[in-house]
Chimera marker file (.cmm) of the C-alpha trace (Angstrom):
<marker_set name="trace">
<marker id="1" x="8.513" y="38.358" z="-234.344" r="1" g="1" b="0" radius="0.5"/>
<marker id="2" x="9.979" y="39.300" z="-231.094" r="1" g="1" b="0" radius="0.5"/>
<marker id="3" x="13.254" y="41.960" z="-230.744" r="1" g="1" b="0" radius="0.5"/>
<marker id="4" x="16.100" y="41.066" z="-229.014" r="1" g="1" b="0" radius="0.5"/>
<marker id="5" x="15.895" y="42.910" z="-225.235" r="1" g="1" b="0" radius="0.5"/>
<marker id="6" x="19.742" y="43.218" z="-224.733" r="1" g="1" b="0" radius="0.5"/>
<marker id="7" x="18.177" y="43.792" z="-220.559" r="1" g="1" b="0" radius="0.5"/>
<marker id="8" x="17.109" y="40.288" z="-220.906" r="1" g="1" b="0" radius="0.5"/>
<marker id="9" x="18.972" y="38.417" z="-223.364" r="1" g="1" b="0" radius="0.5"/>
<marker id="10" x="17.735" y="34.972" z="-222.095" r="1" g="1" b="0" radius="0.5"/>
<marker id="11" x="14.077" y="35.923" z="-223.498" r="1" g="1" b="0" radius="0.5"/>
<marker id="12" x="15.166" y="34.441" z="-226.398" r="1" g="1" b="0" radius="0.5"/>
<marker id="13" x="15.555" y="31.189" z="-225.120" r="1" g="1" b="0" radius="0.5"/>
<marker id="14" x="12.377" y="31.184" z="-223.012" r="1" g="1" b="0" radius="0.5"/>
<marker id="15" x="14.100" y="31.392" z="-219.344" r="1" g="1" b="0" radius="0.5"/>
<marker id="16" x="12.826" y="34.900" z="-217.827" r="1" g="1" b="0" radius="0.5"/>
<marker id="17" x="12.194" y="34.385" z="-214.316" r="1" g="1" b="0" radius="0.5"/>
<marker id="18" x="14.107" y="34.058" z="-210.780" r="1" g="1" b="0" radius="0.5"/>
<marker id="19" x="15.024" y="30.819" z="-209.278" r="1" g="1" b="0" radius="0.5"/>
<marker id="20" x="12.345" y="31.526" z="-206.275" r="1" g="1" b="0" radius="0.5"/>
<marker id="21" x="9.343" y="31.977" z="-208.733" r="1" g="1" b="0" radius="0.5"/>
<marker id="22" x="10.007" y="28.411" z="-210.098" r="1" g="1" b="0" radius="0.5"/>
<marker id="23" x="10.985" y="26.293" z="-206.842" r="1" g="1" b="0" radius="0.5"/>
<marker id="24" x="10.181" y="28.826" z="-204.038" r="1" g="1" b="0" radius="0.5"/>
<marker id="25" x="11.479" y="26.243" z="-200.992" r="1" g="1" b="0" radius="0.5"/>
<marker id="26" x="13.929" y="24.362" z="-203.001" r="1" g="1" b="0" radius="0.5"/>
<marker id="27" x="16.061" y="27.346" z="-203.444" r="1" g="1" b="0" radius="0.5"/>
<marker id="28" x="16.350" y="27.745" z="-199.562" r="1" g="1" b="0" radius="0.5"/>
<marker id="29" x="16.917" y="24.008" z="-199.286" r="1" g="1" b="0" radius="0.5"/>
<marker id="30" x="19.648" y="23.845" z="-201.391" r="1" g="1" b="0" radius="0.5"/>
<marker id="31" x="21.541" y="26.876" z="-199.633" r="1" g="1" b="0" radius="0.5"/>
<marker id="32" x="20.730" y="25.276" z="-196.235" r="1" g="1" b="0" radius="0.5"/>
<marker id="33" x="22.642" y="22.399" z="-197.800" r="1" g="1" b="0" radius="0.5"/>
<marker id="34" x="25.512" y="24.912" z="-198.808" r="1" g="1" b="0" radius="0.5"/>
<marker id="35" x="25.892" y="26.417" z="-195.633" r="1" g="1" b="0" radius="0.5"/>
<marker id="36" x="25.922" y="22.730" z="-194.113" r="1" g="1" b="0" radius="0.5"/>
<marker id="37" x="28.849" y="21.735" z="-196.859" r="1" g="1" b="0" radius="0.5"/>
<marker id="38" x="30.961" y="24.334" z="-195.342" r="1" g="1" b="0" radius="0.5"/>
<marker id="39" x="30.794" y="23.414" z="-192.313" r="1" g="1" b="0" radius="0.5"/>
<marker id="40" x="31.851" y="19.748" z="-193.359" r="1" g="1" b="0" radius="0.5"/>
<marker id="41" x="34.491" y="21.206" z="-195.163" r="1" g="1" b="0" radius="0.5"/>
<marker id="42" x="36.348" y="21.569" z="-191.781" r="1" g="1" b="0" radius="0.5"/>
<marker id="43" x="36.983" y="18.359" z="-191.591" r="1" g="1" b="0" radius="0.5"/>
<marker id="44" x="40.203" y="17.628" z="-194.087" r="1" g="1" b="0" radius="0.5"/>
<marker id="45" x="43.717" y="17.323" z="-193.847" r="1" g="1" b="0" radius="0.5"/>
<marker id="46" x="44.851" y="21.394" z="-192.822" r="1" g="1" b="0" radius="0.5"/>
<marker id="47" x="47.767" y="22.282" z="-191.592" r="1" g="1" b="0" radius="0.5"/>
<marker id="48" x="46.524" y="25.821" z="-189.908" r="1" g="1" b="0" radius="0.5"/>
<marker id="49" x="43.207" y="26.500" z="-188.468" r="1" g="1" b="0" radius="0.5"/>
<marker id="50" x="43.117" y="29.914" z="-191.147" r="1" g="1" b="0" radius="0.5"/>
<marker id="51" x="40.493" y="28.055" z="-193.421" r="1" g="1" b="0" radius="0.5"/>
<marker id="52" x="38.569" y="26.753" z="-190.507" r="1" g="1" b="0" radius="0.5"/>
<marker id="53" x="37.988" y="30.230" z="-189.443" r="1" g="1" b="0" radius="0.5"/>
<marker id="54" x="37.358" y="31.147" z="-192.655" r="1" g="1" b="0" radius="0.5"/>
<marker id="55" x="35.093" y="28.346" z="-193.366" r="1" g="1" b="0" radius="0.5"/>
<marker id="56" x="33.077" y="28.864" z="-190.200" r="1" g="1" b="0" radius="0.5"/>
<marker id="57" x="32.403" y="32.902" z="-190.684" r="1" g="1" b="0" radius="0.5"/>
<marker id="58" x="31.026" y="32.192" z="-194.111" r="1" g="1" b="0" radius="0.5"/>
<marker id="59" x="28.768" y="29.500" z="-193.206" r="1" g="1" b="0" radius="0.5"/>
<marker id="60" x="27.796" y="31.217" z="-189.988" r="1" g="1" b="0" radius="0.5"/>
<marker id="61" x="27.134" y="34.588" z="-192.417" r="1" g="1" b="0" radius="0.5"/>
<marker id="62" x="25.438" y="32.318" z="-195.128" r="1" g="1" b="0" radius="0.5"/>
<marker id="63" x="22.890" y="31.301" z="-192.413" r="1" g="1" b="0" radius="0.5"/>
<marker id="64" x="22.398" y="34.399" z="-190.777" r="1" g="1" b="0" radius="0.5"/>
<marker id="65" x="21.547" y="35.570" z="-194.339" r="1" g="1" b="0" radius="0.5"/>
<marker id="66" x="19.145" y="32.719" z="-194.463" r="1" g="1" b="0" radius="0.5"/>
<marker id="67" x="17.504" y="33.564" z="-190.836" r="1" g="1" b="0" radius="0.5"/>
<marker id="68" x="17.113" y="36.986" z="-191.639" r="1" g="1" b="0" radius="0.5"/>
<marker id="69" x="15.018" y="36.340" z="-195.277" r="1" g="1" b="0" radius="0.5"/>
<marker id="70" x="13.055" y="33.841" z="-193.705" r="1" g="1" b="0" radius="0.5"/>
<marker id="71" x="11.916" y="36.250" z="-191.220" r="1" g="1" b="0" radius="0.5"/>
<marker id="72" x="11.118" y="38.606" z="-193.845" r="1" g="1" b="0" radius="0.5"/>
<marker id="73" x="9.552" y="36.727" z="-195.812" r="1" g="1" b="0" radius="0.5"/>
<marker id="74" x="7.107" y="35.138" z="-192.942" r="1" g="1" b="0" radius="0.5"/>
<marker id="75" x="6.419" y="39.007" z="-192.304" r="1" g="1" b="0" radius="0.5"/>
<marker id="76" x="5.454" y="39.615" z="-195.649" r="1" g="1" b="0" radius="0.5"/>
<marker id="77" x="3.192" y="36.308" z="-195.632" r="1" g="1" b="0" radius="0.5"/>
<marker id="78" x="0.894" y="37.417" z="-192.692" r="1" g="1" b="0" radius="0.5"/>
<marker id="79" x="0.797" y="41.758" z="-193.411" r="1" g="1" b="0" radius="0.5"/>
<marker id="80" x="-0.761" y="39.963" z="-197.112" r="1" g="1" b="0" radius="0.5"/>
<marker id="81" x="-4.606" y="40.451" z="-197.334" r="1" g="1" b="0" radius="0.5"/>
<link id1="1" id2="2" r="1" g="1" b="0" radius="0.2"/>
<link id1="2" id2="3" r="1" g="1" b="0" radius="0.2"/>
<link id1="3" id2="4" r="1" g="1" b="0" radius="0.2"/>
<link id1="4" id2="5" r="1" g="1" b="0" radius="0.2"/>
<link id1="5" id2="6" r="1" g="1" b="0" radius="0.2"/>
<link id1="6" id2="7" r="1" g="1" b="0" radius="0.2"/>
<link id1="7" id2="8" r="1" g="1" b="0" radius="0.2"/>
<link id1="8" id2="9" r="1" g="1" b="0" radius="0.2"/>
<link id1="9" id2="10" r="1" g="1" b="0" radius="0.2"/>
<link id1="10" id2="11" r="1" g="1" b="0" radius="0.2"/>
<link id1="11" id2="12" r="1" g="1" b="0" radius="0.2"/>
<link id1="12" id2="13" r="1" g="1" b="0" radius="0.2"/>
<link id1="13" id2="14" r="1" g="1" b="0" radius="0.2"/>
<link id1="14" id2="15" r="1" g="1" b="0" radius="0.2"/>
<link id1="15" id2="16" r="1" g="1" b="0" radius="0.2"/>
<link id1="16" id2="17" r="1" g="1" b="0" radius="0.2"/>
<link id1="17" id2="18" r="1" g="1" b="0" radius="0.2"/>
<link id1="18" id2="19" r="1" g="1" b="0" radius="0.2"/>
<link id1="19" id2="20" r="1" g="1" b="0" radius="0.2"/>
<link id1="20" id2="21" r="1" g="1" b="0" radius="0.2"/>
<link id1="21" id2="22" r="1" g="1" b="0" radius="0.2"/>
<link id1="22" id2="23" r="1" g="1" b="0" radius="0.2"/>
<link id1="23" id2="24" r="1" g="1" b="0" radius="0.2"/>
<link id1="24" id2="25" r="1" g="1" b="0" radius="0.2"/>
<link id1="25" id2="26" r="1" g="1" b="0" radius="0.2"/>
<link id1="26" id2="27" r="1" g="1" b="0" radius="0.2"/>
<link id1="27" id2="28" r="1" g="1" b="0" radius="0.2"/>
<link id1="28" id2="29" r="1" g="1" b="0" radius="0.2"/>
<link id1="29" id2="30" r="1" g="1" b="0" radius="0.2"/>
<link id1="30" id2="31" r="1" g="1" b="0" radius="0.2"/>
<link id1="31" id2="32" r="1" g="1" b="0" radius="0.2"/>
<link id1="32" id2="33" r="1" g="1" b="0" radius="0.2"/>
<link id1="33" id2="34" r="1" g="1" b="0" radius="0.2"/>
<link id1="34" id2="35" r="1" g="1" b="0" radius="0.2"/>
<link id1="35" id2="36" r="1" g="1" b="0" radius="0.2"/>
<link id1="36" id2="37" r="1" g="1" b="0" radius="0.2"/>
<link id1="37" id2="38" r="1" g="1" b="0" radius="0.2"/>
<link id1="38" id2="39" r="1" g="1" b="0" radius="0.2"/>
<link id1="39" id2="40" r="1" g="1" b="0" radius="0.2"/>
<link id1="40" id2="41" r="1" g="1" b="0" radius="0.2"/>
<link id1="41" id2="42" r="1" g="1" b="0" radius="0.2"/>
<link id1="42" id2="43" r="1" g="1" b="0" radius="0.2"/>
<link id1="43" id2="44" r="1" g="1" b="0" radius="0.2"/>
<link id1="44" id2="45" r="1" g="1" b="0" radius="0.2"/>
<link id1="45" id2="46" r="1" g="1" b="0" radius="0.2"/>
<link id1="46" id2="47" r="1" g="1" b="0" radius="0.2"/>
<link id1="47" id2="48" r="1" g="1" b="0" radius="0.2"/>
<link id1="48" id2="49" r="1" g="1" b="0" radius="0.2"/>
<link id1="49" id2="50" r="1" g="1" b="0" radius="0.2"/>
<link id1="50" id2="51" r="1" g="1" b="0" radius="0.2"/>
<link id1="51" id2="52" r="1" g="1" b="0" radius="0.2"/>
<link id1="52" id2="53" r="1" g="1" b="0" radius="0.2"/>
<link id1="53" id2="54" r="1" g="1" b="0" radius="0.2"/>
<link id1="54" id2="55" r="1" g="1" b="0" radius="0.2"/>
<link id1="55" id2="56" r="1" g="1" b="0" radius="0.2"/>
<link id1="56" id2="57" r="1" g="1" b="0" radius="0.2"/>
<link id1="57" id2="58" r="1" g="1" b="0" radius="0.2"/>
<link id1="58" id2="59" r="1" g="1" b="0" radius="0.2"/>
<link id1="59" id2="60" r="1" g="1" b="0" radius="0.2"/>
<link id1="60" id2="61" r="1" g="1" b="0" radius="0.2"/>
<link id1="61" id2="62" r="1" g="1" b="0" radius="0.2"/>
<link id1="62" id2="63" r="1" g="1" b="0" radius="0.2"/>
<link id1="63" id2="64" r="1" g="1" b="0" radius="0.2"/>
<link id1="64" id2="65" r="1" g="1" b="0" radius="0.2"/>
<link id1="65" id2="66" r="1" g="1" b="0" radius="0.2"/>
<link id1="66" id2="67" r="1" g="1" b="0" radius="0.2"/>
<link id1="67" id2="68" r="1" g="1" b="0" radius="0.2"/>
<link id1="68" id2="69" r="1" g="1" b="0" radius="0.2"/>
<link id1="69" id2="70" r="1" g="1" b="0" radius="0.2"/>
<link id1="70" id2="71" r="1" g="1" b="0" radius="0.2"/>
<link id1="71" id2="72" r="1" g="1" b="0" radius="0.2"/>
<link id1="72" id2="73" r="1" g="1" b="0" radius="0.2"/>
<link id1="73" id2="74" r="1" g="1" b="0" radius="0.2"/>
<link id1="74" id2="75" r="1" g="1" b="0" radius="0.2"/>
<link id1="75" id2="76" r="1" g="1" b="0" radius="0.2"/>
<link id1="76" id2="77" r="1" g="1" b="0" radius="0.2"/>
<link id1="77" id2="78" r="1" g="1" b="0" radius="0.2"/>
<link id1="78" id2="79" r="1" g="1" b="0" radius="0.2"/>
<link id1="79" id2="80" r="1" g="1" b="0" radius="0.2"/>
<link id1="80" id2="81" r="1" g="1" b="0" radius="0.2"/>
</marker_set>
């Protein structure tokens, strides 16, 4: 009989893991595919250009998020033994 780990309350249901264990290059597919969503986003019917600015500075931060863990991880791939 196992106790219930309030730290991990999905235990319980057998889901105790990160979304990078279980599809390590589909989770950076799908938020390539997010960034590219807000950039097609801009096109629509607005009236000012404040949601196209706002649209472009979170896709442009969403992949310089992406950049910067790929990098890190390719480091961490080649200083392995």
């Amino acid at each position: 009989m196992q106790r219930y780990n309030p730290d991990a309350p999905s235990e319980e249901w057998g889901w105790h893991g990160s979304w990078r264990e279980f599809a390590p290059k589909g989770s950076r597919v799908m938020l390539w595919i997010g960034v590219a969503m807000m950039f097609v986003m801009l096109i629509g019917n607005h009236k000012s250009r404040v949601e196209d600015y706002y649209l472009i500075g979170i896709g442009l931060l969403m992949a310089l998020w992406l950049l910067h863990t790929e990098v890190k991880i390719r480091k961490q791939r080649k200083t392995r033994p």
